[in-house]
N, C-alpha and C positions, 0 to 999 in steps of 0.2 A: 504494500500500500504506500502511496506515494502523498507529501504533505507537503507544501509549501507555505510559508508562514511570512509575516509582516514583520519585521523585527523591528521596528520602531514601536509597535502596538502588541507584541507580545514578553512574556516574563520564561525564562528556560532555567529556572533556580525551582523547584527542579525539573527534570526535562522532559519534554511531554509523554504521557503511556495510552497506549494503546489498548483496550484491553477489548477480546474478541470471542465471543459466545458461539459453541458450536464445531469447534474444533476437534474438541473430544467428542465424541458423541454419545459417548454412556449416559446414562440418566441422569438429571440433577447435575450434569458436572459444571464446576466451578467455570466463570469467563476466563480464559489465557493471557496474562498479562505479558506484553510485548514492551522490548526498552525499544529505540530509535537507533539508525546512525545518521549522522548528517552526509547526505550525500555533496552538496554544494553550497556556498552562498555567497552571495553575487546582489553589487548594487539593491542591498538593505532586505533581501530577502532569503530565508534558508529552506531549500528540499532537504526533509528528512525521510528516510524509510523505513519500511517495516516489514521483518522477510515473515512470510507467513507459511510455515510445511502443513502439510494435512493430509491424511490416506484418503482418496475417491473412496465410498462407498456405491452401492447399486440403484439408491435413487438422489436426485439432484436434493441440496438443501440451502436455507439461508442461514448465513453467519451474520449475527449481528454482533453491531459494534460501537462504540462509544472511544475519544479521545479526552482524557482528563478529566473524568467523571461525567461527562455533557449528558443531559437527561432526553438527548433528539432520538428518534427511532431512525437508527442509521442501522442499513446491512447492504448485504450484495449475497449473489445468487451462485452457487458453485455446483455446475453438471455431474450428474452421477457419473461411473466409471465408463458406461459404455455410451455416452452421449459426447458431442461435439462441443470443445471449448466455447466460450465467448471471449467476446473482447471488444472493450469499449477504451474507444481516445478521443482527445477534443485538441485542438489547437487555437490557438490564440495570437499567431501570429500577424506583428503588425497595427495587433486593434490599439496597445500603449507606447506608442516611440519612446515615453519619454525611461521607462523600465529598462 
């Protein structure tokens, strides 16, 4: 999972967690809490990541997810083993010169 953040408008004392529901997928288990790396940061902004492993099981599921406690209903959708990846991108090139 990929983050890019405002560093003028963010605090990284301490640094942000990820924590991801759905990973395990036994009953009741716990959300996975993930640390970050910074991948780059560049003209007052920093990408940070998040390497996320998971076994494919035989039906697709969502993982939900949350960054720093945030109480948003965030997830994304992971194909079971014999189903065909997804893949979503967006570009933004262009729209901010001044970035």
């Amino acid at each position: 999972m990929l983050v890019v953040t405002n560093d003028g408008e963010s605090v990284y004392d301490p640094l942000p967690v990820l924590e991801v529901a759905g990973i395990n997928t036994a009953p009741n288990a716990a959300a996975t809490r993930l640390k970050p790396e910074i991948l780059h940061r560049e003209r007052g902004v920093t990408f940070w990541r998040w390497k996320i492993y998971l076994n494919l099981i035989a039906d697709e599921r969502r993982l939900a997810y949350r960054i720093n406690g945030s109480k948003q209903n965030l997830g994304f959708w992971v194909p079971g083993a014999n189903e065909a990846m997804r893949i979503v991108f967006y570009s933004c090139n262009g729209m901010n010169p001044n970035l």
